[in-house]
C-alpha positions as CSV (number, residue, x, y, z in Angstrom):
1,X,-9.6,0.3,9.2
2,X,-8.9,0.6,5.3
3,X,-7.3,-2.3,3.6
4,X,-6.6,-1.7,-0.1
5,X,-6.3,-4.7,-1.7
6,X,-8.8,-6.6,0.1
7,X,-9.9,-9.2,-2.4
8,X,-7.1,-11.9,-3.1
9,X,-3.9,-12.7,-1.3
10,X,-2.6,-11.2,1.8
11,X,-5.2,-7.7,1.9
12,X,-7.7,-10.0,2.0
13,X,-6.8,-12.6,5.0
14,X,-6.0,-9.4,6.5
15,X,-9.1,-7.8,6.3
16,X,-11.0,-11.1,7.3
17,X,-8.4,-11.2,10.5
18,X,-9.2,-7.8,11.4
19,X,-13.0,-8.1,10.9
20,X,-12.9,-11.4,13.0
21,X,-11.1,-9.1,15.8
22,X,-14.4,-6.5,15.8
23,X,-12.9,-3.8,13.6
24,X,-14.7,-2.2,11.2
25,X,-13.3,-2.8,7.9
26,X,-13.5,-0.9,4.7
27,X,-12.5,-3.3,2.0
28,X,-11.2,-1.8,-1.0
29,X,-10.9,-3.6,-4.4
30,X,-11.6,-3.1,-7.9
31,X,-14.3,-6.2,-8.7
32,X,-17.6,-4.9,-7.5
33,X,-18.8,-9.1,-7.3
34,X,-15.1,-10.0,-5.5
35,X,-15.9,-7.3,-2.9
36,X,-19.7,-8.5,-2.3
37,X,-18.5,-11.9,-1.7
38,X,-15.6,-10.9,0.7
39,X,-18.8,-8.8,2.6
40,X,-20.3,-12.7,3.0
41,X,-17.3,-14.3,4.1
42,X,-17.0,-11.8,6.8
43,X,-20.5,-11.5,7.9
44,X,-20.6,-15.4,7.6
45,X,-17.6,-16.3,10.2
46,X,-18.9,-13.2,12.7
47,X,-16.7,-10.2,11.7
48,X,-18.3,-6.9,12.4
49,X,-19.6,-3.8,10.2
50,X,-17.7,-4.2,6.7
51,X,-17.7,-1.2,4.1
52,X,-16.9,-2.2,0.3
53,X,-15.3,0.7,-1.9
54,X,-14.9,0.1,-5.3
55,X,-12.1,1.9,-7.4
56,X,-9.1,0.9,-9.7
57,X,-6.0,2.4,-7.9
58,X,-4.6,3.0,-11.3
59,X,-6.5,6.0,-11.9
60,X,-5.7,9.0,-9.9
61,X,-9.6,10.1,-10.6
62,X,-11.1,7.5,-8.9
63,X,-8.1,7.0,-5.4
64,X,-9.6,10.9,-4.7
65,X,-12.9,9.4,-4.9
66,X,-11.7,6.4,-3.0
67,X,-10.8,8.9,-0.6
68,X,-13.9,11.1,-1.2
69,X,-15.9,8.1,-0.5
70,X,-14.1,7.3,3.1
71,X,-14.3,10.6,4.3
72,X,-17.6,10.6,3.7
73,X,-18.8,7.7,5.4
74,X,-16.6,7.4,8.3
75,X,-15.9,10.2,10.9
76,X,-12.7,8.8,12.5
77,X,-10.2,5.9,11.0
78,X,-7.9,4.2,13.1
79,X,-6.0,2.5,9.9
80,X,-4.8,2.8,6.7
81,X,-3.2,-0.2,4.9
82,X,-1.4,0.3,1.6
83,X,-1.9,-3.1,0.3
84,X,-3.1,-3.1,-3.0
85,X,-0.2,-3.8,-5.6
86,X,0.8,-4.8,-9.1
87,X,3.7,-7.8,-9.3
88,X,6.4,-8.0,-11.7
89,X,4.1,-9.3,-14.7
90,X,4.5,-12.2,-16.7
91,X,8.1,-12.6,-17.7
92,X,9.2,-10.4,-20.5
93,X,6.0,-8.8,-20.6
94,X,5.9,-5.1,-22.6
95,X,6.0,-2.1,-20.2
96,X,2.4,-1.2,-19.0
97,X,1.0,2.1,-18.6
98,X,-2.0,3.5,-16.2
99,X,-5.3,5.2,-17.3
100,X,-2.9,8.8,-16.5
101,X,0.2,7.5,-18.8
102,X,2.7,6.6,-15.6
103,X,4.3,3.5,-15.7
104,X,1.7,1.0,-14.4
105,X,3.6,-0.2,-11.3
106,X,4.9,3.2,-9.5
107,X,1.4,4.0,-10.2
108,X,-0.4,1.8,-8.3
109,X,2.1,0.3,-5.8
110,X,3.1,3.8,-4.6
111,X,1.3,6.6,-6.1
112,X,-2.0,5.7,-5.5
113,X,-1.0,4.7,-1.5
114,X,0.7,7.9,-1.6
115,X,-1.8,9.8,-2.9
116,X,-4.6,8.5,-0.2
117,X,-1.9,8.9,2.8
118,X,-2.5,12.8,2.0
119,X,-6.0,12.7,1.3
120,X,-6.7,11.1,4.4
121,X,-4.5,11.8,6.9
122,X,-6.5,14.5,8.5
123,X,-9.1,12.3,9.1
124,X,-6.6,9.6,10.6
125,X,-5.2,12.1,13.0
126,X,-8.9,12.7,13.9
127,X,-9.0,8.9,15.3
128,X,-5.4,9.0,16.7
129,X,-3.7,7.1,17.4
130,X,-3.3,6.0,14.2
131,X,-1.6,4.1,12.0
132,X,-0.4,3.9,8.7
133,X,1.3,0.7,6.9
134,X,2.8,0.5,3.9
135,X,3.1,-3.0,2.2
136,X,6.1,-2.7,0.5
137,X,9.3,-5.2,-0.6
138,X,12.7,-5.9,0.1
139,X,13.0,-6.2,-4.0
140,X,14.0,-2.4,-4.0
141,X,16.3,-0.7,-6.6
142,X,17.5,3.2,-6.8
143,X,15.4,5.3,-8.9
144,X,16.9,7.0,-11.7
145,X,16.1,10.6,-11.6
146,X,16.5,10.3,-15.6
147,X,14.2,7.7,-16.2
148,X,11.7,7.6,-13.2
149,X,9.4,5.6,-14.6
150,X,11.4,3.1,-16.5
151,X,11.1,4.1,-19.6
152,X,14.8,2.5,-21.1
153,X,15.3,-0.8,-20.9
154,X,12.2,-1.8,-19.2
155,X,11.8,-4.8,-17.6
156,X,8.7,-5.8,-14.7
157,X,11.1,-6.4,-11.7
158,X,13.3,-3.3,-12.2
159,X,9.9,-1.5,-12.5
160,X,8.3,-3.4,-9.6
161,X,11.8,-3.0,-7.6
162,X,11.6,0.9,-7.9
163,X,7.9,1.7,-7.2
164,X,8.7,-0.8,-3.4
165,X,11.6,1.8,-2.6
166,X,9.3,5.3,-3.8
167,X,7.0,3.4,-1.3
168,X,9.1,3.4,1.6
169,X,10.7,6.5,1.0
170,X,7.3,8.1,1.2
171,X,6.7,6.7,4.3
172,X,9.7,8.3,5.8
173,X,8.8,11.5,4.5
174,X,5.1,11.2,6.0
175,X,6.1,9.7,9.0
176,X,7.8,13.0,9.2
177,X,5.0,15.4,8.2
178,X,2.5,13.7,10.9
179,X,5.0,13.7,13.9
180,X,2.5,15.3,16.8
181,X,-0.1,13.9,15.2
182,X,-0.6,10.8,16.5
183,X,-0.6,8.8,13.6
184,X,2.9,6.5,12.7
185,X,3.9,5.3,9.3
186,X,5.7,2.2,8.9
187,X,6.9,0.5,5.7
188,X,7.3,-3.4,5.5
189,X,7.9,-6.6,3.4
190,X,5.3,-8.8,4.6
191,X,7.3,-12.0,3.5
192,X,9.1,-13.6,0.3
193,X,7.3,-14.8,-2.7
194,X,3.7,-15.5,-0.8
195,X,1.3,-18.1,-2.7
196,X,-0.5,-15.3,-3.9
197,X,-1.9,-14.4,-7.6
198,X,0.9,-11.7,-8.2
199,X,3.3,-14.5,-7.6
200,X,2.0,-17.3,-9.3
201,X,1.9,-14.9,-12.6
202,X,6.0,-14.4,-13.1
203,X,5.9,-18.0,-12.9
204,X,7.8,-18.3,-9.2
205,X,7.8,-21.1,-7.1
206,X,6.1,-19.7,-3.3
207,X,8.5,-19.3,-0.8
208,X,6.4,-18.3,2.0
209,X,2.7,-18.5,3.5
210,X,0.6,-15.8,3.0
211,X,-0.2,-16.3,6.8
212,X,3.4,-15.4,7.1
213,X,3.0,-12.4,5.7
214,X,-0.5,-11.6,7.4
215,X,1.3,-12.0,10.9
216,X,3.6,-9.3,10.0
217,X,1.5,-6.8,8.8
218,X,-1.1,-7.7,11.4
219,X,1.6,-6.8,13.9
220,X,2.0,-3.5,12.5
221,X,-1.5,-2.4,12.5
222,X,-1.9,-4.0,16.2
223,X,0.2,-4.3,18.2
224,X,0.3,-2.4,21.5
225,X,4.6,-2.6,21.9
226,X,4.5,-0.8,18.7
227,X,2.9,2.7,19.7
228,X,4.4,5.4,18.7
229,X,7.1,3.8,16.5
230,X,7.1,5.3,13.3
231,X,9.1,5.9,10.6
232,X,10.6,2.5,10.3
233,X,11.1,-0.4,7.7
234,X,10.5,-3.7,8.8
235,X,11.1,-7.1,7.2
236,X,8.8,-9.5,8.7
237,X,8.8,-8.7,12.2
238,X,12.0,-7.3,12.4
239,X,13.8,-4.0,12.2
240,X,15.3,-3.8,8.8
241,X,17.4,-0.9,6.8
242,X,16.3,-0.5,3.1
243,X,18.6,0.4,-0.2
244,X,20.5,3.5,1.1
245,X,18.4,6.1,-1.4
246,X,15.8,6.2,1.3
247,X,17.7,7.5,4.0
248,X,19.1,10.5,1.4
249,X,16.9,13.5,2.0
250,X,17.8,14.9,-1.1
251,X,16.4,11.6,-3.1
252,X,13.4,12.1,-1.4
253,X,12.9,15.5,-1.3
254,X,13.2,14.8,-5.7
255,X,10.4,11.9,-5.1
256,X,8.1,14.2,-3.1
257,X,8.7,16.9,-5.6
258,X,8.2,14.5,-8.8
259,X,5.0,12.4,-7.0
260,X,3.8,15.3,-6.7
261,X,4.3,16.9,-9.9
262,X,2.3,13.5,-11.4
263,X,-0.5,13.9,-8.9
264,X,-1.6,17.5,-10.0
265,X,-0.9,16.3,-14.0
266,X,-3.5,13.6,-13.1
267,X,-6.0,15.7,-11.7
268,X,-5.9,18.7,-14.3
C-alpha cells in the first residue's frame, strides 16, 4: 500500500496503522532522515516489510520516478493513498510556484496524485481489488477556467480551496476510466483542521484529532462494506456531495484536458 505523505500528520499514523495491520507499506516523503526514522518506528512496534521512496511531489520529474521506482519494486499494489499535501501557507503569504512554474498547491495536492493515479493504475488493477483514496477537503471553491492556477488576486486558501475540488473531480473522472477494473476511487476530507503541521502554520486553532481523521481514511482503504463503491466523496465516514463543479462533465472534461496539458509541458 502507497501512502504519500508518510512522514508527519495524518499519512504518517496512517502508514504506522496499516503496517501494524501486516501490510506492506511504501512510505513516500521528501526527507530522506524523516523517512529512515518512520522505517524504525514501524519495525520497532512490529509492522511488516516497509519501502521508503524519496521524491518532492512538486516536481513532475521526480512523481514519474516515484512511480518508476514502485513499479519497479512491487509486482502488485493493493493501495494508493493521495496523501501528501501543501496547506494554505502562512497568512498573507506571496503566491508560491513548483520546480515546473504551476501554482504550488494544484501542483502538489492534485497534480502530482493525479499524475501517479495514471502511472500506476495498471499495476493496481494487477492486485485488484484495489483501491484508490484521495485525501482531499471540504474547503473547495470553483475553478476559474481564466485563471486556473490563481494567478489574480491570490490568496493560499482560495488556492488551497481549488486544487481540493481538481482533486475530487479527478477522482470521479478515474473512478470512471477504471470501472471493470477492479480498482475504486474515492475522494474524502479526513476531518477539520487536524493538529497537524499544515495547520499549525496559518495560525488555526485544531478542531479535530488527527486519529479522527486516520479513522476515516483508514475506512476507506479497508473496509470490507466498502467494496466496490467508487466514485464517491465522503466527509468523515459519511456520504457527502461536493461544490456542484464536480458533478459537471463539461468542468471536468476542461480539468482532464488542462491537467493534462501541464503534465506533458512538465515532462518535455
Amino acid at each position: 500500500m502507497l501512502v504519500t505523505g508518510s512522514t508527519s500528520g495524518l499519512g504518517q499514523v496512517l502508514a504506522q496503522r496499516l503496517a501494524r495491520m501486516g501490510a506492506t507499506v511504501v512510505a513516500h516523503g521528501r526527507d530522506p532522515r524523516r523517512l529512515e526514522a518512520l522505517a524504525e518506528q514501524i519495525a520497532a512496534s512490529g509492522g511488516r516489510n516497509i519501502d521508503t521512496v524519496q521524491a518532492d511531489l512538486a516536481e513532475i520529474r521526480q512523481v514519474d520516478r516515484l512511480a518508476d521506482t514502485v513499479l519497479r519494486r512491487h509486482h502488485r499494489l493493493h493501495a494508493l493513498v493521495n496523501n501528501a499535501g501543501v496547506g494554505f501557507g502562512r497568512p498573507h503569504g506571496e503566491r508560491e510556484l513548483s520546480v515546473d512554474g504551476i501554482e504550488l498547491r494544484f501542483a502538489v495536492n492534485h497534480l502530482a496524485g493525479y499524475a501517479l493515479a495514471q502511472r500506476l493504475a495498471d499495476r493496481l488493477a494487477a492486485g485488484a481489488p484495489a483501491r484508490i483514496v484521495q485525501v482531499a477537503s471540504a474547503g473547495q471553491l470553483a475553478l476559474d477556467p481564466e485563471d486556473p492556477l490563481t494567478a489574480v488576486a491570490y490568496d493560499g486558501i482560495t488556492a488551497y480551496r481549488r486544487s481540493k475540488l481538481a482533486q475530487i473531480m479527478a477522482t470521479y473522472d478515474l473512478a470512471a476510466d477504471l470501472v471493470g477494473t477492479g480498482v475504486t476511487v474515492n475522494a474524502l476530507h479526513p476531518a477539520s483542521f487536524m493538529n497537524t503541521a499544515m495547520v499549525r502554520e496559518y495560525g488555526q486553532r485544531p478542531l479535530s484529532t488527527v486519529d479522527e481523521g486516520l479513522q476515516a481514511v483508514l475506512r476507506l482503504v479497508t473496509d470490507p462494506a466498502l467494496d466496490g463503491v467508487s466514485g464517491r466523496y465522503f466527509n468523515g465516514i459519511h456520504s457527502a456531495q461536493p461544490d456542484p463543479q464536480a458533478d459537471d462533465p463539461a468542468a471536468r472534461a476542461w480539468l482532464r484536458s488542462f491537467s493534462d496539458g501541464l503534465l506533458q509541458r512538465a515532462r518535455a
